[in-house]
C-alpha positions in Angstrom: -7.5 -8.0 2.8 -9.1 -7.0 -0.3 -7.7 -3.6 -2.4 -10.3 -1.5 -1.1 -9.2 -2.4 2.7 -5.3 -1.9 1.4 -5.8 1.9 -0.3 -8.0 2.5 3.1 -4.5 1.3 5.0 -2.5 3.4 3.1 -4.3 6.5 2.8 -4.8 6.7 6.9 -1.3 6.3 7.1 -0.3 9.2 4.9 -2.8 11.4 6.6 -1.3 10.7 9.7 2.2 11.6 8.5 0.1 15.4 6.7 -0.8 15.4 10.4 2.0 15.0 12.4 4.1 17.2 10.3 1.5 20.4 10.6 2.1 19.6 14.7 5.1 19.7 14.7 5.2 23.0 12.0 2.9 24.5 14.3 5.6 23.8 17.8 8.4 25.2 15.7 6.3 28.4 14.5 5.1 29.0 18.4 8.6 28.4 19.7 9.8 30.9 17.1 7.0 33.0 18.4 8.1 33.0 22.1 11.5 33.7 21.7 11.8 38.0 21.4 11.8 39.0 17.9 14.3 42.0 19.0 16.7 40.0 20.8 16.8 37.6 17.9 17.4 40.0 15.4 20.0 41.6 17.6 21.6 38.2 18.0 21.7 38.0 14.2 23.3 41.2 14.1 25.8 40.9 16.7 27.2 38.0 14.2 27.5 39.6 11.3 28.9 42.8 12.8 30.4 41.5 16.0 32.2 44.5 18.3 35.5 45.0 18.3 37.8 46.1 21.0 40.6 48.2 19.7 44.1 46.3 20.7 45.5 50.1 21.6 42.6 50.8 23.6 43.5 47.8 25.4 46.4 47.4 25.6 46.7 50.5 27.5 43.9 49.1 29.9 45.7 45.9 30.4 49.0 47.8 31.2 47.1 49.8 33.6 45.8 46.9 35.6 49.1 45.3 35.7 50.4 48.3 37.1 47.6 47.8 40.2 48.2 44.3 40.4 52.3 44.9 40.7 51.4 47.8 43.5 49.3 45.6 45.2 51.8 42.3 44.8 54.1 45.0 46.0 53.2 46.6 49.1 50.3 44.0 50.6 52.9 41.7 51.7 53.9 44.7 53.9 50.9 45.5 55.5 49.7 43.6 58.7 46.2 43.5 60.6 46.3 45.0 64.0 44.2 43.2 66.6 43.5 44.7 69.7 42.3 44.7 73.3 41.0 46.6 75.9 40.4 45.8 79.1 38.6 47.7 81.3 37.8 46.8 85.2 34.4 48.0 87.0 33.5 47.3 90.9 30.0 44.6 91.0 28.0 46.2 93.8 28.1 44.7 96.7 24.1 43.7 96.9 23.5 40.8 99.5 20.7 38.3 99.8 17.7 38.0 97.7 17.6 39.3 95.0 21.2 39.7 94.1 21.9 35.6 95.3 18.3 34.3 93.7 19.4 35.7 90.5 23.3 35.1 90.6 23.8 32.6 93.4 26.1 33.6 96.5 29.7 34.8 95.8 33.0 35.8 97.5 33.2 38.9 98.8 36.1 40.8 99.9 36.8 41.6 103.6 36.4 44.8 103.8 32.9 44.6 102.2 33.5 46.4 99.1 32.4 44.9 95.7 34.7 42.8 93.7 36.2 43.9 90.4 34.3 42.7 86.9 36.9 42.4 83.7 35.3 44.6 80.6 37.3 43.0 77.3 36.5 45.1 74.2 38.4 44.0 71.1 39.6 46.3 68.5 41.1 46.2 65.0 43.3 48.0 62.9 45.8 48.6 60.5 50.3 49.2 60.6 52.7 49.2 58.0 55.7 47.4 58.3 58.5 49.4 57.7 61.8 48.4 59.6 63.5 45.1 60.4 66.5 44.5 62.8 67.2 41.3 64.1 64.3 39.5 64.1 62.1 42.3 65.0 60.0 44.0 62.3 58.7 47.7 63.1 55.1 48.4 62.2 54.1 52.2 62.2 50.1 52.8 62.5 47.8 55.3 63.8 47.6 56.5 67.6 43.9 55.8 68.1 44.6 52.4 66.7 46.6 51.1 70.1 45.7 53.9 72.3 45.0 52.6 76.1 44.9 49.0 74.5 46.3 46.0 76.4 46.6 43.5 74.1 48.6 43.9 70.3 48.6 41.1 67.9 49.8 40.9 63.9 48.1 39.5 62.0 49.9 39.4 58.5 48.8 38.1 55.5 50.1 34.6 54.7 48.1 34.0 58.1 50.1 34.2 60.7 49.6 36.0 63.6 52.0 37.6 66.1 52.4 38.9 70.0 53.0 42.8 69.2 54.7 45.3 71.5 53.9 48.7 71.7 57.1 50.8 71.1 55.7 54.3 71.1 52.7 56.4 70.3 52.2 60.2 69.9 49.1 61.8 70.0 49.8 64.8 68.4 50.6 63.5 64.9 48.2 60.6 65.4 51.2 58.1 64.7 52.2 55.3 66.9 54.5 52.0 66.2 54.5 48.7 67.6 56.8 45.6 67.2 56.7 42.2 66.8 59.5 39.2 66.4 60.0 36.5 64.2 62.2 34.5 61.8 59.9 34.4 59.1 60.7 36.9 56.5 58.4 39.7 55.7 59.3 42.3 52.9 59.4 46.4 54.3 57.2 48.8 52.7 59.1 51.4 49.9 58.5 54.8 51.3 57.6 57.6 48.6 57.8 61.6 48.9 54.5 62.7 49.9 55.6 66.3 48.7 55.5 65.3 45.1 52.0 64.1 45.3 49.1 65.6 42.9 45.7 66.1 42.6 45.1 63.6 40.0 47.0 61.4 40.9 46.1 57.2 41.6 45.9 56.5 45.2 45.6 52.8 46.2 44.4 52.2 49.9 45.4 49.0 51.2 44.3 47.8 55.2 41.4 45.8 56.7 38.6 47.7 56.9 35.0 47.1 59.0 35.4 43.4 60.4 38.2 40.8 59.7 36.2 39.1 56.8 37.7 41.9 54.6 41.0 42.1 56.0 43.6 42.8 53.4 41.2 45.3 51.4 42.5 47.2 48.5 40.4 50.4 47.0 41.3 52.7 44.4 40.5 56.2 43.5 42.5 59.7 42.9 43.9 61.7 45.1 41.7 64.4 45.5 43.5 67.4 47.4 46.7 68.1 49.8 47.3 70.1 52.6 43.6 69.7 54.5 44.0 70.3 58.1 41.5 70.0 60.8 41.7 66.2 61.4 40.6 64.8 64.6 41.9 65.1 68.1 43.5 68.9 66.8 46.6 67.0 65.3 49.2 68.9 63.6 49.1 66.8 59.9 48.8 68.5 56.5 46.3 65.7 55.3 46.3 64.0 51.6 42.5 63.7 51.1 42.0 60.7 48.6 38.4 59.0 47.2 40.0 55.3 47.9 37.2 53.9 50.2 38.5 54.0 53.6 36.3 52.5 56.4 37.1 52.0 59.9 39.8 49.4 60.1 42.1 51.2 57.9 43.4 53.0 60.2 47.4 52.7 60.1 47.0 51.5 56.5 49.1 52.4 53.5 48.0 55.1 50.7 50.0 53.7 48.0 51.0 55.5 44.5 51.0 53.5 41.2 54.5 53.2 41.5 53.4 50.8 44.7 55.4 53.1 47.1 53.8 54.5 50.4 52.8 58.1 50.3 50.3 58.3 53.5 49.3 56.5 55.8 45.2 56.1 56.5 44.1 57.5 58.9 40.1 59.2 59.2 37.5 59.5 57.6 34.5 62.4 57.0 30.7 61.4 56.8 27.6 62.2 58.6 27.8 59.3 60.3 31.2 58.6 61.4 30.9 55.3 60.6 30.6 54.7 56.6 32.8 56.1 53.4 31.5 58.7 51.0 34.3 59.6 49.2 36.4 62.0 51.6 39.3 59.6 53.0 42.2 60.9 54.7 45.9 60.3 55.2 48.9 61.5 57.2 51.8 62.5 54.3 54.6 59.8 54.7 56.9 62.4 54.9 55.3 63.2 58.1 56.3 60.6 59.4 59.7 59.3 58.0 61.8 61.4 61.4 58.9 59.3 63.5 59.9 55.5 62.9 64.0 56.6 63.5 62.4 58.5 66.7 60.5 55.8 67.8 62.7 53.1 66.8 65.7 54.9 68.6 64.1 56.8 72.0 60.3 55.4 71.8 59.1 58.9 71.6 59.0 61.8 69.2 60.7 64.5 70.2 59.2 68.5 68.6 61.3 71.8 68.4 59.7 74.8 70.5 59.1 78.0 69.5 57.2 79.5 72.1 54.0 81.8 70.6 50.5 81.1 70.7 49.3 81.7 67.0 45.8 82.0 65.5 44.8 82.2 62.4 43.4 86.4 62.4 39.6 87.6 61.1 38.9 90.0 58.1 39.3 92.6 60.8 42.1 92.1 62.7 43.7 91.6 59.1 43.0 95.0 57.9 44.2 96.8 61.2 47.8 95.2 61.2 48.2 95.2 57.0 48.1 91.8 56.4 45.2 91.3 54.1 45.8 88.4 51.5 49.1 87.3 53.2 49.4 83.8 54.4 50.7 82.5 57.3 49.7 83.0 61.2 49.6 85.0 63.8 51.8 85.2 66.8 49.5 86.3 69.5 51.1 85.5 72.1 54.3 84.8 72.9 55.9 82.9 76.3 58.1 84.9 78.3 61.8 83.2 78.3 61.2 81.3 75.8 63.5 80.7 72.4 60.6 83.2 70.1 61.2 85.7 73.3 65.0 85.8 72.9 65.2 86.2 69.5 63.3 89.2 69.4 59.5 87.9 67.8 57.0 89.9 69.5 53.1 89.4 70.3 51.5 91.0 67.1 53.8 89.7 64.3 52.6 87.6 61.4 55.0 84.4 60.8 55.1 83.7 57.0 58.0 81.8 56.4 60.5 79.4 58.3 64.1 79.0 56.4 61.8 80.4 53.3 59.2 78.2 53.1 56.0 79.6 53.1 53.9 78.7 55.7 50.3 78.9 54.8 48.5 78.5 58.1 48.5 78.0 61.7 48.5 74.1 61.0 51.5 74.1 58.7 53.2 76.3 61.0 53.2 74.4 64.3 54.6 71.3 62.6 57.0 73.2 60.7 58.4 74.8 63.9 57.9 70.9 65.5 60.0 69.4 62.9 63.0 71.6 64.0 65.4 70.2 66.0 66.6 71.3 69.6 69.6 73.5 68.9 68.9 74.4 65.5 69.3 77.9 64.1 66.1 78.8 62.0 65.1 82.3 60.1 61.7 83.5 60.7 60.3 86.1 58.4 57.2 88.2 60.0 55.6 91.0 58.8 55.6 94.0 61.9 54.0 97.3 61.5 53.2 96.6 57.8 56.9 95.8 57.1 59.0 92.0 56.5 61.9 91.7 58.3 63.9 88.1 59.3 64.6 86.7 62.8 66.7 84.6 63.4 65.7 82.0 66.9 67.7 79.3 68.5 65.0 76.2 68.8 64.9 74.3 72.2 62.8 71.3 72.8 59.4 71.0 73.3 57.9 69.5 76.6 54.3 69.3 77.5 54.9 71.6 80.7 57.1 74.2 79.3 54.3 74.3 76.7 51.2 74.7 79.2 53.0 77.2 82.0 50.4 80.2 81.1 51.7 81.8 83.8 54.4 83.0 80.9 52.3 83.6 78.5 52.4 87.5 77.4 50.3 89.2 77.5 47.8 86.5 78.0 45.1 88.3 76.3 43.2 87.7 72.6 42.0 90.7 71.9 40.2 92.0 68.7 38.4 94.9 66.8 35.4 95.9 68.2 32.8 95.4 65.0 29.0 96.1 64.5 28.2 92.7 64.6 29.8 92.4 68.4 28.5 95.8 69.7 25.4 93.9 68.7 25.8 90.8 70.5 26.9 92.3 73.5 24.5 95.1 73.6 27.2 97.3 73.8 26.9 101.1 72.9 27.5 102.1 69.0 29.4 104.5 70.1 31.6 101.9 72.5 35.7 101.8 71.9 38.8 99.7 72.3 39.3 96.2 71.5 37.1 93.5 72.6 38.8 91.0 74.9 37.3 87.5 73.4 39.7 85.3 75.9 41.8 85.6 78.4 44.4 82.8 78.9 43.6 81.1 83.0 46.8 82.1 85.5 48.2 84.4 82.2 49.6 88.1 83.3 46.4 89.2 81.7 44.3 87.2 83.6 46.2 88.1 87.2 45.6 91.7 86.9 42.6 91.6 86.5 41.1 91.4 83.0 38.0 89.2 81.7 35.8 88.6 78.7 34.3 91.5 77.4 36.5 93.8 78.4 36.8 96.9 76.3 41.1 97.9 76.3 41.8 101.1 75.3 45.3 101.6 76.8 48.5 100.2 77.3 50.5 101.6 80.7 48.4 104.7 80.2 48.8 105.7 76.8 46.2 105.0 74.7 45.7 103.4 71.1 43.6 103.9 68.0 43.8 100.1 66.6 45.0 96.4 66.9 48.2 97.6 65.3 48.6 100.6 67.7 48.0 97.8 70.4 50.7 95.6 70.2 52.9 98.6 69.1 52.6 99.6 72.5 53.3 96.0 73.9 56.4 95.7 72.4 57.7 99.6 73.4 55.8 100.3 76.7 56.0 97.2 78.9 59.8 96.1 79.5 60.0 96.2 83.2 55.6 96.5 83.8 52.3 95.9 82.1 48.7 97.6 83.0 45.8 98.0 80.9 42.7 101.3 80.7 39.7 99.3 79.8 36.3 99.9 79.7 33.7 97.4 82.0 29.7 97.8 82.2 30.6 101.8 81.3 33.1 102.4 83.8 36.5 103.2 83.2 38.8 101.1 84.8 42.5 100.6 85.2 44.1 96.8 85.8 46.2 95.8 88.5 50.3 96.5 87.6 52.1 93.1 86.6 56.3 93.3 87.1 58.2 91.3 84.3 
């Protein structure tokens, strides 16, 4: 190879090297060129000035969580999955031939021709609480509707175990029910709180197994969001905590727990369009509503509720102005049963019940389980406001049963009756110039009702004498109608007089 050939050599080589170094210039440049320039330069920012999270800042967000986690290590243990059945039975129709025996092939039939029975199985799920353990059997408390006309009751707790349950006793009226179930296996009891020291504001932990079992052993949090809501389902006689902790259906019978990881409610409905799905309005039964109801059940099966004896309504703009109770709180005793404890100690139809032992009672709701908290035998002070004027009566309480409670046929007078206003004179095409008080109900197989009285009626007098308002009313009631009661009322424009009723 001659020099010529050798410089040739070499300068091909070094203009391959010029060339492979522009390439691979050129990658790096486009690479550079793909990547964002903003997130690069961000990138380079965020490492010379990288954030900082204040260690005070948290710290307190750190203690916080603990405090969640120890509520939930706390009171999860205690909390069991309720898994139920129904069974319901339904008569096959007793079809013969084709095409009943094409389609299902020939069965038995029963002698007497009628159709034989099909099982219905529909399973159910729910939440309990344990709360009470006595040898060997732990005592679950949980929603009514949970185990109501259910057949089958298993635990299910949650190391995975799973239990035969017992129903011990249920009560509709506070929605609460408890079940039971044995082992040797120990299970820690759920620390009750005091419900009436709960807040607005305040954390509320729900902890149960809501929708399906594939999120058994849920827990949500949120605030507590207000106290005292009534109007539950079913009518029940709770003073509701309302709380934003998701509750779905299957939390039911679960706990409402405060940071402190102690019980304060117990789950128990929810309000959406639907029915079906949470947004945001959760509801529980105060735990203080239910502390007397595990000894009850525990001890006798069933809850057992003081009597009283009125029928009480919560009273209209109206009917507040005519008795002088306008901006007062409480309810209205509209009734009251003949014989019964409110009869003997003097409270009359027409008085307005604001406290019991002097604590205000701030509705017809609050009232009812007030009185039902009571026990048979004791002594309680009512204060009412009569004729414009507060004055306290005292009432011995007897026991409540479902038939004392129902007997109309001693309920006095029987009749709901109310100021006649524009707005009814309009609905019942009635006269402008019509008078009395409008009868809006009259109680079935009540005094009322058996001489004669019925929806519409104008009442204008009370054993002949006649009244100006709703006060003047049940003034007479109380002063007129010790051995009788008749009514003057007004029907279709005649003027009519009732039957006479004898006390």
């Amino acid at each position: 190879m001659n020099l010529t050939q050798k410089l040739s050599s070499k300068s091909l080589l070094v203009f391959n090297l010029v060339l492979l170094g522009v390439i691979f210039g050129f990658s790096l440049a486009f690479v550079s060129f793909s990547c964002s320039p903003e997130k690069a330069r961000f990138t380079a920012r965020a490492q010379e000035n990288p954030v900082i999270i204040d260690e005070n800042a948290l710290s307190i967000a750190e203690g916080l969580q603990t405090a969640f986690n120890a509520a939930a290590d706390k009171i999860l243990p205690s909390v069991v999955e309720l898994k139920t059945v129904s069974v319901r039975r339904q008569n096959i129709p007793n079809f013969n031939g084709i095409p009943w025996d094409f389609f299902f092939g020939p069965r038995d039939r029963n002698p007497d021709g009628r159709g034989q029975e099909r099982e219905h199985r529909s399973q159910g799920l729910g939440s309990g609480i344990i709360v009470r353990h006595k040898d060997g059997v732990y005592y679950v408390i949980t929603n009514h509707h949970v185990v109501d006309n259910t057949s089958e009751i298993r635990v299910a707790t949650l190391d995975g175990k799973e239990y035969p349950a017992e129903l011990i006793g249920k009560d509709e009226r506070k929605d609460l029910a408890m079940v039971s179930f044995k082992t040797n296996d120990p299970y820690p009891l759920a620390v009750l709180g005091d419900s009436d020291t709960v807040r607005v504001g305040d954390w509320a932990i729900a902890m149960g197994n809501p929708l399906s079992h594939q999120f058994s052993f849920s827990v949500t949090m949120g605030i507590v969001s207000a106290v005292g809501r009534t109007g539950g389902p079913g009518n029940n006689i709770n003073d509701f905590i309302q709380t934003d902790a998701s509750i779905n259906q299957g939390n039911s019978g679960g706990a409402l727990v405060n940071i402190r990881g102690e019980v304060i409610g117990i789950n128990t409905w929810i309000a959406s369009n639907s029915g079906s799905g949470n947004v945001g309005l959760g509801f529980a039964i105060p735990i203080n509503n239910a502390k007397r109801s595990i000894d009850e059940f525990i001890s006798s099966g069933a809850i057992s509720y003081g009597w009283l004896g009125v029928s009480l309504t919560e009273p209209g703009r109206e009917t507040a102005m005519e008795l002088g109770i306008e901006g007062k709180r409480g309810a209205l005793a509209s009734q009251v049963f003949l014989g019964s404890p409110a009869d003997k100690g003097g409270i009359c139809p027409g008085d307005f019940i604001t406290h019991v032992d002097g604590k205000e009672a701030r509705g017809v709701n609050q009232l009812t389980m007030m009185v039902g908290d009571l026990r048979a035998g004791d002594q309680a002070v009512f204060t009412v406001i009569r004729d414009g004027v507060s004055r306290d009566i005292n009432v011995r309480i007897e026991a409540r049963t479902d038939e004392v409670a129902s007997d109309s046929k001693k309920l006095w007078p029987g009749v709901h009756a109310v100021p006649l206003t524009d707005d009814i004179k309009d609905d019942q095409n009635l006269d402008k110039d019509a008078k009395g008080l409008f009868i809006w109900r009259v109680e079935a197989d009540s005094p009322a009702d058996i001489i004669g009285l019925r929806r519409g009626d104008l009442i204008n007098a009370v054993n002949g004498e006649e009244f100006k308002d709703l006060s003047g009313f049940f003034k007479l009631l109380r002063e007129k109608t010790s051995s009788e009661l008749w009514f003057g009322f007004t029907r279709s424009g005649s003027q009519l007089e009732t039957l006479k009723f004898k006390r």
